[in-house]
DSSP file (Angstrom, degrees, kcal/mol; ACC not computed):
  #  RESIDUE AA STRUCTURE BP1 BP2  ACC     N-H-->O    O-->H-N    N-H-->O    O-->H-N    TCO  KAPPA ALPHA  PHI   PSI    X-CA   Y-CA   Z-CA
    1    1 A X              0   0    0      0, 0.0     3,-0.1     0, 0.0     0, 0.0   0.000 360.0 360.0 360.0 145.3 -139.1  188.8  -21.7
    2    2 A X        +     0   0    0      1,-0.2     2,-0.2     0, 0.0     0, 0.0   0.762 360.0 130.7  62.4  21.0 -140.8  186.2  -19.1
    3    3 A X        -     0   0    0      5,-0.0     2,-0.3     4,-0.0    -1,-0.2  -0.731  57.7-133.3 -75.9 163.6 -137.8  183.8  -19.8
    4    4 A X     >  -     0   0    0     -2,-0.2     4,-2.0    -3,-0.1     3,-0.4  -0.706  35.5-107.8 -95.0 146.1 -135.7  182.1  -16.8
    5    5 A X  H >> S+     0   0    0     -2,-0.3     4,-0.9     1,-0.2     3,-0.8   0.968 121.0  65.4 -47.4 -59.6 -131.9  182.4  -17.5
    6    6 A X  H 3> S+     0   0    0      1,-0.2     4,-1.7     2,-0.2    -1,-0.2   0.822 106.8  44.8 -24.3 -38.4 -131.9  178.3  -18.4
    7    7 A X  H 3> S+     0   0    0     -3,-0.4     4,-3.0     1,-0.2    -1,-0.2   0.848 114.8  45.6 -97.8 -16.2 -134.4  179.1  -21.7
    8    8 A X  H << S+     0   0    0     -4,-2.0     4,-0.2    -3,-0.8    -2,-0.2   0.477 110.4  50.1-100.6   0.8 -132.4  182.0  -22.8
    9    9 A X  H >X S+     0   0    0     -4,-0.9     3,-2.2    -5,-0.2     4,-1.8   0.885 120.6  49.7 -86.2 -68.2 -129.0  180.0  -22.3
   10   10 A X  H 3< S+     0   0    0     -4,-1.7    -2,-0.2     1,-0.3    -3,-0.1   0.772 105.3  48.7 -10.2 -83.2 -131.2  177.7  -24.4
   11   11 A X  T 3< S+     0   0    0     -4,-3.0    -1,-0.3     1,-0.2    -2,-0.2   0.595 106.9  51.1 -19.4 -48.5 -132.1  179.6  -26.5
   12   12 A X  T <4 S+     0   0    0     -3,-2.2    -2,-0.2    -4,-0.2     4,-0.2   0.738  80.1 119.3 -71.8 -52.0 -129.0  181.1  -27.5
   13   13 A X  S >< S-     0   0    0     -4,-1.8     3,-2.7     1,-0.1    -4,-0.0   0.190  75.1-122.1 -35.2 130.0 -127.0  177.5  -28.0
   14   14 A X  T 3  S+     0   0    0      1,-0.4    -1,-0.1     3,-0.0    -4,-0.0   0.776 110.1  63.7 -54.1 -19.8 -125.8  177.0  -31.4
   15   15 A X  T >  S+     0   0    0     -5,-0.1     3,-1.1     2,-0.0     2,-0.6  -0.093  76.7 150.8-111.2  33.6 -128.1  173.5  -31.5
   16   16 A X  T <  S-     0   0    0     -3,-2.7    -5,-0.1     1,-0.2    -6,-0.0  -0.813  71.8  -4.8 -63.5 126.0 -131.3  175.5  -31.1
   17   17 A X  T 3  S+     0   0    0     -2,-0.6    -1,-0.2     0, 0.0    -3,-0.0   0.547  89.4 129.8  69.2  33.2 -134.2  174.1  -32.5
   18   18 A X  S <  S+     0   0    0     -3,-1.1    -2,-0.1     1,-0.2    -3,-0.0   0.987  75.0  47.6 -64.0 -47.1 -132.0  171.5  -33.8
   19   19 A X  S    S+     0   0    0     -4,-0.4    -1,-0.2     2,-0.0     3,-0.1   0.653  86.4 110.3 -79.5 -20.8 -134.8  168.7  -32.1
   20   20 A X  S    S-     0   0    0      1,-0.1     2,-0.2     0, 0.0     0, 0.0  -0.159  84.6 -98.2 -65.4 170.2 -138.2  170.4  -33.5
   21   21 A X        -     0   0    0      2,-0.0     2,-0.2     3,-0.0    -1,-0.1  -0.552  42.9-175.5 -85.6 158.1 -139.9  168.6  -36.0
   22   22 A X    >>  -     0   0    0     -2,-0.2     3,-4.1    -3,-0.1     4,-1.0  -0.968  40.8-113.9-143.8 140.2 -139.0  170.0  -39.7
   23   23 A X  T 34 S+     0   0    0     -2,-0.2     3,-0.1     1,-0.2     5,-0.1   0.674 126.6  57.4 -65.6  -0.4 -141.0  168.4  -42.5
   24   24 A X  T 34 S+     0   0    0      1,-0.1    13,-1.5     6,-0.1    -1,-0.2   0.324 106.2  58.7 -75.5 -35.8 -137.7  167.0  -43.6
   25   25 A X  T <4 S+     0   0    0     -3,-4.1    13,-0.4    12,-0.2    -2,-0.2   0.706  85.9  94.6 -67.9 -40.5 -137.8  165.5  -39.9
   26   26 A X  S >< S-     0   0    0     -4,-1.0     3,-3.2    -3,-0.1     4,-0.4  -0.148  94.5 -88.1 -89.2 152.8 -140.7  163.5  -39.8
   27   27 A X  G >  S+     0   0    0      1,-0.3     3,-0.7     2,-0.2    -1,-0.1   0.830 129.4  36.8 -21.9 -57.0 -141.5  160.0  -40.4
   28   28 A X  G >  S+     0   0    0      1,-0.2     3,-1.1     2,-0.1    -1,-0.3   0.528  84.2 104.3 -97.8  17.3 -142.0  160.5  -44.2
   29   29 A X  G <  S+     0   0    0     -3,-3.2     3,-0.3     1,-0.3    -1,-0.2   0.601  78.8  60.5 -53.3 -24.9 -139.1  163.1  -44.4
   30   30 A X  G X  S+     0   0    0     -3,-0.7     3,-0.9    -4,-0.4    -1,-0.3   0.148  75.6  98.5 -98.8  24.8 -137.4  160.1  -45.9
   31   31 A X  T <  S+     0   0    0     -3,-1.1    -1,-0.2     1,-0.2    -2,-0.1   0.654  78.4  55.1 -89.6  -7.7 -139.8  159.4  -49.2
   32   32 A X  T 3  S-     0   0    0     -3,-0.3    -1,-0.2     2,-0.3     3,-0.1  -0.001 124.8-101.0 -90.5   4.4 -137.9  161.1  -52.0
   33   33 A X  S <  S+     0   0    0     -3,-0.9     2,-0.2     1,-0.3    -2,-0.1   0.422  89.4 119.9  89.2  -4.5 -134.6  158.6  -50.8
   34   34 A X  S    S-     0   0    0      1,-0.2    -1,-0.3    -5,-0.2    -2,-0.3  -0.546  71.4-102.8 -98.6 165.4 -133.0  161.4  -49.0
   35   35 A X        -     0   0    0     -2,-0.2     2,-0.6    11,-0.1    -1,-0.2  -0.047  30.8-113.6 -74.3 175.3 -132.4  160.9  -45.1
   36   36 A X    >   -     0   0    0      1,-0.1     3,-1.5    -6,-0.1   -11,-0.2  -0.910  18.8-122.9-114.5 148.2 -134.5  162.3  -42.7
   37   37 A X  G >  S+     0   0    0    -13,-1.5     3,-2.3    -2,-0.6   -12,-0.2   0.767 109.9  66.7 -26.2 -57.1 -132.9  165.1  -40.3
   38   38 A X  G 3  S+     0   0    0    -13,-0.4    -1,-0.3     1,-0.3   -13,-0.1   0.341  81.5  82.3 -78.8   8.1 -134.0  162.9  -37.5
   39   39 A X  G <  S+     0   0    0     -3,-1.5    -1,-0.3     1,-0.1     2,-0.2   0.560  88.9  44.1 -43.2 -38.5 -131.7  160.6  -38.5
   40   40 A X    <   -     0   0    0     -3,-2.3    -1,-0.1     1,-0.2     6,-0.0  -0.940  54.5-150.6-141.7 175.3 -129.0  161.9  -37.1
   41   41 A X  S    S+     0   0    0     -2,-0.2     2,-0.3     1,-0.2    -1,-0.2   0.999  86.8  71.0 -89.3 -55.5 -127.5  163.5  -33.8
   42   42 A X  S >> S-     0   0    0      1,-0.1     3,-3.0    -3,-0.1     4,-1.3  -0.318  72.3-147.4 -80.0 105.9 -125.1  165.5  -35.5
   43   43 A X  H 3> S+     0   0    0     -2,-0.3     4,-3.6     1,-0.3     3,-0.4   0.921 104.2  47.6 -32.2 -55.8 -126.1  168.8  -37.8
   44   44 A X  H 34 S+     0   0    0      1,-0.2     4,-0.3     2,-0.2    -1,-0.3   0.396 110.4  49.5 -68.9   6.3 -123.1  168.0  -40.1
   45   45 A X  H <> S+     0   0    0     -3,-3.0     4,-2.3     3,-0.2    -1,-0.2   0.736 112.6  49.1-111.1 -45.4 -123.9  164.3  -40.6
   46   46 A X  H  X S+     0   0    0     -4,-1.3     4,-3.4    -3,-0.4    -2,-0.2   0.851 114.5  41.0-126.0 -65.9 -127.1  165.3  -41.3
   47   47 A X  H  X S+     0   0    0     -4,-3.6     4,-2.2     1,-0.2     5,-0.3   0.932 114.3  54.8 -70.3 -33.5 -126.1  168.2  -44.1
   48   48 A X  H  > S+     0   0    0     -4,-0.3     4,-3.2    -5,-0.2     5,-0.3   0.995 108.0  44.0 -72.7 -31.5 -123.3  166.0  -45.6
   49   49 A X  H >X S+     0   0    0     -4,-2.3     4,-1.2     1,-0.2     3,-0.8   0.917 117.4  51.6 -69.2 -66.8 -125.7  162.5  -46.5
   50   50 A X  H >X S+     0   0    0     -4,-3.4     3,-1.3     1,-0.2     4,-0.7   0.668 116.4  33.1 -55.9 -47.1 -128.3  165.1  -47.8
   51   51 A X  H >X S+     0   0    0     -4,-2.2     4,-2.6     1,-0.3     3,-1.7   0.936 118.5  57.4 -76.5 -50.1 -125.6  167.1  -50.2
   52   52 A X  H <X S+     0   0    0     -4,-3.2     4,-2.4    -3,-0.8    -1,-0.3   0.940 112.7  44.3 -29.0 -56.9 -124.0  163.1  -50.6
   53   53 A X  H <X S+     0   0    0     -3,-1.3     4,-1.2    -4,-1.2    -1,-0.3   0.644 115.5  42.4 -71.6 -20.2 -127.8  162.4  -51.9
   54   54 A X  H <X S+     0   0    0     -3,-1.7     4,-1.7    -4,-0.7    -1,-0.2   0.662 116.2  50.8-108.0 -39.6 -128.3  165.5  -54.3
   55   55 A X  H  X S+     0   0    0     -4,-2.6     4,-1.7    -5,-0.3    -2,-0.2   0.828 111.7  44.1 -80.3 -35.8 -124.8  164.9  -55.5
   56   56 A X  H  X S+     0   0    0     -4,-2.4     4,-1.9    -5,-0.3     5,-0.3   0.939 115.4  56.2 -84.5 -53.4 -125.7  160.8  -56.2
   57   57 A X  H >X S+     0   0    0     -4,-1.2     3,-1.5     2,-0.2     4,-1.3   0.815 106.4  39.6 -12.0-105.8 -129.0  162.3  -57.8
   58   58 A X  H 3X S+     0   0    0     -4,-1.7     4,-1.3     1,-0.3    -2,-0.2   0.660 119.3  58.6 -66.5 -60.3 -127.4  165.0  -60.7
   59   59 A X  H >< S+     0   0    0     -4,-1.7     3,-0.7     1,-0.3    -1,-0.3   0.744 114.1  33.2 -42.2 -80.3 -124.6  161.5  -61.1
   60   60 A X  H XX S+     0   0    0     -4,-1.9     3,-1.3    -3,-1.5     4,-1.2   0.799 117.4  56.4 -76.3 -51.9 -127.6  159.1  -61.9
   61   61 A X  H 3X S+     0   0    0     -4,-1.3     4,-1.8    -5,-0.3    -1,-0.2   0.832 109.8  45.3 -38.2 -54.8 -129.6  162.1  -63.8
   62   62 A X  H <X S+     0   0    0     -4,-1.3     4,-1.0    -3,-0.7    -1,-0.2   0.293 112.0  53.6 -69.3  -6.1 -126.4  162.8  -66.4
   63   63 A X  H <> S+     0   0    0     -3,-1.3     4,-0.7    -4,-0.2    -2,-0.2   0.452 103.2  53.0-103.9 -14.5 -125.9  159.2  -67.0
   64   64 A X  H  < S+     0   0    0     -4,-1.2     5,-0.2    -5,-0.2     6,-0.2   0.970 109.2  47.0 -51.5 -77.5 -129.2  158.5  -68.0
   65   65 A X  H >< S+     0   0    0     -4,-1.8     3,-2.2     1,-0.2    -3,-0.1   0.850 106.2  63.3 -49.6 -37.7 -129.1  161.4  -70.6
   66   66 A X  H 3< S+     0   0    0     -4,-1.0    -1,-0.2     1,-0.2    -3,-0.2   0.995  95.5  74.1 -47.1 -48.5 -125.3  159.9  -72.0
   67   67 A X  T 3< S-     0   0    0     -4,-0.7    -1,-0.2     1,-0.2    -2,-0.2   0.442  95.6-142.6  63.9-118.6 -127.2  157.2  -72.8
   68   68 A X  S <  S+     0   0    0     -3,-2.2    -1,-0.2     2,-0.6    -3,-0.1  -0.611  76.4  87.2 117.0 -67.9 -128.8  158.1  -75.3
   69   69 A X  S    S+     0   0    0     -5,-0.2    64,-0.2     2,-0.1     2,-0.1   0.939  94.1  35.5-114.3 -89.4 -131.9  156.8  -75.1
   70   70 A X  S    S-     0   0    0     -6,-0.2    -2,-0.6     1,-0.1     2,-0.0  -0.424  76.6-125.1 -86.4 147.5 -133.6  159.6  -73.0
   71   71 A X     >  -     0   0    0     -2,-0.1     4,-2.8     1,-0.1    -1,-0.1  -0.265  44.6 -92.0 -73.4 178.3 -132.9  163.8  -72.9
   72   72 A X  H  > S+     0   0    0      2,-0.2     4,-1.9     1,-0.2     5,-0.4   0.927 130.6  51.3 -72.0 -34.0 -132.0  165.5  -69.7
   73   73 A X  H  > S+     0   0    0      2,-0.2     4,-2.0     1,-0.1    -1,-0.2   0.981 111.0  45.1 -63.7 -34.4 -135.5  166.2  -69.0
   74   74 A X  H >> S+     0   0    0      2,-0.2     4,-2.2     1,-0.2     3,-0.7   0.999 113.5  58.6 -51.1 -62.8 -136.7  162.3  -69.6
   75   75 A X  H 3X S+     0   0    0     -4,-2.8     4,-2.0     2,-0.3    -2,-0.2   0.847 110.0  36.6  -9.4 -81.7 -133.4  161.9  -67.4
   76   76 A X  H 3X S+     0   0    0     -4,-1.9     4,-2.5     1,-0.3    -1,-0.3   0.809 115.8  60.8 -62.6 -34.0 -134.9  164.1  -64.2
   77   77 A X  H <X S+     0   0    0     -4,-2.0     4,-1.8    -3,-0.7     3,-0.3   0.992 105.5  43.5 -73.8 -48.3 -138.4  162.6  -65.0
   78   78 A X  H  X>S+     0   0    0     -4,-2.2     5,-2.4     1,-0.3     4,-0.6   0.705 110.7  50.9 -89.8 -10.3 -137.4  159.3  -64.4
   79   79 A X  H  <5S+     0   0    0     -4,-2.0     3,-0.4    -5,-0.4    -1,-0.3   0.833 105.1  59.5 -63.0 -43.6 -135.4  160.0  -61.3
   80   80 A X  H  <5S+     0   0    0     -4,-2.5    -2,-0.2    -3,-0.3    -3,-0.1   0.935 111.1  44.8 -56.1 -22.2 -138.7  161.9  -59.9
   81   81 A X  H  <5S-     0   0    0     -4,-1.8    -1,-0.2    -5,-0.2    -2,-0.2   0.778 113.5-119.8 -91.9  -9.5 -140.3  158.3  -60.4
   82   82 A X  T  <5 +     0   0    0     -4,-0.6     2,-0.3    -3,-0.4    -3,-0.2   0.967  69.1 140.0  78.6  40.7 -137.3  156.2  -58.7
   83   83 A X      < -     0   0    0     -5,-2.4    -1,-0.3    -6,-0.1     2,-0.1  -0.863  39.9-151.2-117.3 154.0 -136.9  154.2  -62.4
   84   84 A X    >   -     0   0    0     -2,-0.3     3,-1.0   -20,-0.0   -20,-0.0  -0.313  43.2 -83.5-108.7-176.2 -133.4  153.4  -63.9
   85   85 A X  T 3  S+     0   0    0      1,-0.2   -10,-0.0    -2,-0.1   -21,-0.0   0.835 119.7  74.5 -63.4 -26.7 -132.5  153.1  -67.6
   86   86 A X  T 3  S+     0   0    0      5,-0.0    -1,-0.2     2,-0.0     5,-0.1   0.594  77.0 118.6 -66.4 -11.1 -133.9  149.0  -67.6
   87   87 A X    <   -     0   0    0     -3,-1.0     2,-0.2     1,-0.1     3,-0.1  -0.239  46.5-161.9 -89.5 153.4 -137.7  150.3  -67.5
   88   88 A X     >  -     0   0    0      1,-0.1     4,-2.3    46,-0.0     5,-0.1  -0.590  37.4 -94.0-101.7 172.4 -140.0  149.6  -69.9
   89   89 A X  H >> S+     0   0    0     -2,-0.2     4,-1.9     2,-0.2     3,-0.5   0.987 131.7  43.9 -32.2 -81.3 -143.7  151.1  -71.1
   90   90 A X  H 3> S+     0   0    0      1,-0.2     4,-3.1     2,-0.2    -1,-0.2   0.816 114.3  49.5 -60.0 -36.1 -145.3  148.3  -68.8
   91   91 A X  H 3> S+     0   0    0      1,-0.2     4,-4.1     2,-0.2     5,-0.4   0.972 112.6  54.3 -67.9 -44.7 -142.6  149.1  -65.4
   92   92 A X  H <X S+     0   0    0     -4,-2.3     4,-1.1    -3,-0.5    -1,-0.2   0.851 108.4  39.7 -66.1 -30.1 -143.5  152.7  -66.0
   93   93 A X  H  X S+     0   0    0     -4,-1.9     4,-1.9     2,-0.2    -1,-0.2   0.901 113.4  57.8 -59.9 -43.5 -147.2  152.5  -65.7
   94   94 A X  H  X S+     0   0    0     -4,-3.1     4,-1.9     1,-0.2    -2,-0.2   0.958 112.6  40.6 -62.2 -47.4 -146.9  149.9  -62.8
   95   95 A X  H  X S+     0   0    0     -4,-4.1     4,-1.6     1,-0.2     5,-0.3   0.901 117.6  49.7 -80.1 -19.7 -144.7  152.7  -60.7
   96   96 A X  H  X S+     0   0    0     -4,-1.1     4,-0.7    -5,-0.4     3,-0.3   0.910 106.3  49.9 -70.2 -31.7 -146.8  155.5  -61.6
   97   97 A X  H  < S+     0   0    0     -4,-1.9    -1,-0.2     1,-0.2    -2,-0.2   0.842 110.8  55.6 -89.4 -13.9 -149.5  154.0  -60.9
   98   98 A X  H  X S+     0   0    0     -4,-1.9     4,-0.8     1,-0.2    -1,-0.2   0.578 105.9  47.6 -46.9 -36.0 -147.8  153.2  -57.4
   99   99 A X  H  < S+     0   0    0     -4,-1.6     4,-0.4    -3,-0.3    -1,-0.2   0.034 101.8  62.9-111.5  -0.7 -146.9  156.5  -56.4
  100  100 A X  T  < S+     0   0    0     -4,-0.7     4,-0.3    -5,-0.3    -2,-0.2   0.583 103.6  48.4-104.1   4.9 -150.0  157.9  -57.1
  101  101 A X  T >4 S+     0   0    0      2,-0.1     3,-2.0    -5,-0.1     6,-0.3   0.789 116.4  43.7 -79.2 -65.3 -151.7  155.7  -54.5
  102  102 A X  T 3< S+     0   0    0     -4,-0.8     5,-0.2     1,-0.3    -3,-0.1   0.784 120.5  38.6 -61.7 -59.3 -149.3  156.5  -52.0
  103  103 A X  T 3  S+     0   0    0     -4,-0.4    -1,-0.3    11,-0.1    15,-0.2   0.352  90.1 105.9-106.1  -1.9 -149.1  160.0  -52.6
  104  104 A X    X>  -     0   0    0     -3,-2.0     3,-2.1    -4,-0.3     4,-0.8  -0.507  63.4-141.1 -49.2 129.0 -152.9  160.7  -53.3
  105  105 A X  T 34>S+     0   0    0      1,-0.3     5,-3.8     2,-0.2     6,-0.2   0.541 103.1  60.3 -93.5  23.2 -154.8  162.5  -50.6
  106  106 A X  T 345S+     0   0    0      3,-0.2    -1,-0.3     2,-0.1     3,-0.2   0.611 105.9  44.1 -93.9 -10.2 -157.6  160.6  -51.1
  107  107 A X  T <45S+     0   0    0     -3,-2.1    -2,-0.2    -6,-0.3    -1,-0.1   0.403 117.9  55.3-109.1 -14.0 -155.6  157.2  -50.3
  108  108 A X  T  <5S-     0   0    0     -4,-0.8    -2,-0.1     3,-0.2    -3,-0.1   0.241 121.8-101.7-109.2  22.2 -154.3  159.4  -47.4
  109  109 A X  T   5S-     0   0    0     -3,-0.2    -3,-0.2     1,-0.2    -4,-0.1   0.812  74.9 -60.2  77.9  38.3 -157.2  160.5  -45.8
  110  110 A X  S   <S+     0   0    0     -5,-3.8     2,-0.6     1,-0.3    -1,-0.2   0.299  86.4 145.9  67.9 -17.5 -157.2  163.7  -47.2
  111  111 A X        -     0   0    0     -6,-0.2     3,-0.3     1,-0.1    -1,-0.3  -0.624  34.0-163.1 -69.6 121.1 -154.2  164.9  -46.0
  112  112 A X    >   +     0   0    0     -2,-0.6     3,-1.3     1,-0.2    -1,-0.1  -0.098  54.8 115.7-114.0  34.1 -153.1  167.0  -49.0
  113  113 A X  T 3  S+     0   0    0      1,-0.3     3,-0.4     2,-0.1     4,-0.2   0.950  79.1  47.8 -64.8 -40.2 -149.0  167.1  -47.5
  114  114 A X  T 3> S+     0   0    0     -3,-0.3     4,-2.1     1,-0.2     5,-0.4   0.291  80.9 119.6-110.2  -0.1 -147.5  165.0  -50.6
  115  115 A X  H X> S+     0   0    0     -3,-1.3     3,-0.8     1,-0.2     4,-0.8   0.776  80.4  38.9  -4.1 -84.1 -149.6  167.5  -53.3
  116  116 A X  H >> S+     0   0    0     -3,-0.4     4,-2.0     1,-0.3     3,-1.7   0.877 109.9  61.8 -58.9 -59.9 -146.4  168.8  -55.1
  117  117 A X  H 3> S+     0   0    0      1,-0.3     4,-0.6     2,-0.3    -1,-0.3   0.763 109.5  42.2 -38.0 -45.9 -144.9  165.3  -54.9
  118  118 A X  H <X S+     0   0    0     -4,-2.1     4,-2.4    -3,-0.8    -1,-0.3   0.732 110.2  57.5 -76.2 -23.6 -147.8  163.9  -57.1
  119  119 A X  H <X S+     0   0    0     -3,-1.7     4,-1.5    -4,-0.8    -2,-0.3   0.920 106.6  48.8 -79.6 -30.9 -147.6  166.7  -59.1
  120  120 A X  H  < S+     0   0    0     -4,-2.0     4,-0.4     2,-0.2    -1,-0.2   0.702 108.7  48.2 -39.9 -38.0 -144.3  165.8  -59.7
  121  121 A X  H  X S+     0   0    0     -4,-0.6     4,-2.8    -5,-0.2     3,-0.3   0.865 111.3  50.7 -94.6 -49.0 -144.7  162.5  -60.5
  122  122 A X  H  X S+     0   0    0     -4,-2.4     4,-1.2     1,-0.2    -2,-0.2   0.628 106.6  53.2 -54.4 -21.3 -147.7  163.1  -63.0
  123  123 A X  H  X S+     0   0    0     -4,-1.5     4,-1.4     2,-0.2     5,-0.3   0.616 112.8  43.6 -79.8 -21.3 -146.0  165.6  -64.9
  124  124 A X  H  > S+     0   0    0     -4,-0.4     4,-1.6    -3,-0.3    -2,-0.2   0.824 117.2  53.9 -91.9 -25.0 -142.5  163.0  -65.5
  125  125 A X  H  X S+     0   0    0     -4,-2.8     4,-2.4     3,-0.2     5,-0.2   0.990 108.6  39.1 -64.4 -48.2 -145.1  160.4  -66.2
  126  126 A X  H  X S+     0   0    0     -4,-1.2     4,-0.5     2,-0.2    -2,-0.2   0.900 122.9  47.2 -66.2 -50.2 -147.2  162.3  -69.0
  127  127 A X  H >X S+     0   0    0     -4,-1.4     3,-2.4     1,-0.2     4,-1.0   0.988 117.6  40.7 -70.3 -77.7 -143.5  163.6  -70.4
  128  128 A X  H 3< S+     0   0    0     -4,-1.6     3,-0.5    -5,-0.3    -2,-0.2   0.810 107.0  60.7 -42.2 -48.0 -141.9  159.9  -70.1
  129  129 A X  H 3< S+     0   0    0     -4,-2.4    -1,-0.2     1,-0.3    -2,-0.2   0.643 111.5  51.2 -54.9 -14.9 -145.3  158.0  -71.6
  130  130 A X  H << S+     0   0    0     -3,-2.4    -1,-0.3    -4,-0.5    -2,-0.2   0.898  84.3 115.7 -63.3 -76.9 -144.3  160.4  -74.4
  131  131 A X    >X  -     0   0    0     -4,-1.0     4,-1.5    -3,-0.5     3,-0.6   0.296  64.8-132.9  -8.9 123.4 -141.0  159.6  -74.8
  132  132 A X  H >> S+     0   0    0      2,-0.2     4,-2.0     1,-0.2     3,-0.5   0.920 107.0  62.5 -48.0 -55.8 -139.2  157.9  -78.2
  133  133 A X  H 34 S+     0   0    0      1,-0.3    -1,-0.2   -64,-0.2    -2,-0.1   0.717 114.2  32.5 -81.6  -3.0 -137.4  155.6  -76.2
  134  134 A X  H X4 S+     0   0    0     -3,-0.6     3,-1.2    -6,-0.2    -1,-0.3   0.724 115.4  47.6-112.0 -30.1 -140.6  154.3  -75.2
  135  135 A X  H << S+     0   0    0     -4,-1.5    -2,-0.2    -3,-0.5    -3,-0.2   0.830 102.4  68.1 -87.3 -22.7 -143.2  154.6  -78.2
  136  136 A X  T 3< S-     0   0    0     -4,-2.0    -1,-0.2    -5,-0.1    -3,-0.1   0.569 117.4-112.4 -59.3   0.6 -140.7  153.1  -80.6
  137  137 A X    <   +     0   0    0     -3,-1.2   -48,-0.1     1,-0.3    -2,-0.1   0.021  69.0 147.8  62.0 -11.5 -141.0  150.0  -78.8
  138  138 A X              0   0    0     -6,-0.2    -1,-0.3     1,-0.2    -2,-0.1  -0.037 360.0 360.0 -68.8 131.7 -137.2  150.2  -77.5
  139  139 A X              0   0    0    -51,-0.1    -1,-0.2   -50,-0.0    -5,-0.1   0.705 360.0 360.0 -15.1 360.0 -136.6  148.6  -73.6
């Protein structure tokens, strides 16, 4: 009701609301490695690099845990932190302590968008600082 025939054509088109912003959209939509939405023109370009990215993920996650060295959960924690098998004790304190500047909302002016993200990242740290492969001394 109160539309013109032009917004309800609109409306209707299979690429509605493709263009709004989605937080997925937005400038830091890209901060976990997967693309942002507004990346591309095309919806299906868009859904295969994310599924491409989820897919390269669980790949990197399961070769971690063959291994050895780490379980699958160490595995998934050190993917939340963006570390490979090569880290050490010292690499993992330096990136933790990295992504909890950036993703603190006190380093972001209170904006509390990246919460869950930090929470993420402090729960694979406390579990990795834990971690045999790391308190044995081992790489």
């Amino acid at each position: 009701e109160g539309m013109s025939a032009e917004e309800i054509f609109a409306a209707q088109a299979p690429g509605a609301g493709w263009r709004t912003e989605s937080p997925s959209s937005r400038p830091t939509g890209g901060v976990d490695g997967m693309p942002r939405w507004s990346d591309f023109t095309d919806p299906l370009d868009a859904i295969s690099a994310r599924a491409s990215g989820i897919k390269s993920r669980a790949r990197r996650e399961a070769e971690m845990a063959m291994d050895g060295r780490f379980s699958t959960a160490e595995a998934k924690a050190l993917e939340t932190m963006g570390l490979g098998l090569e880290v050490d004790l010292r690499g993992l304190r330096r990136r933790y302590s990295e992504l909890v500047r950036r993703y603190h909302p006190d380093r972001n002016g209170g904006d509390r968008q990246h919460e869950a993200r930090l929470n993420r990242v402090v729960e694979a740290y406390q579990l990795l600082r834990k971690s045999g492969a790391f308190v044995s001394g081992a790489k």
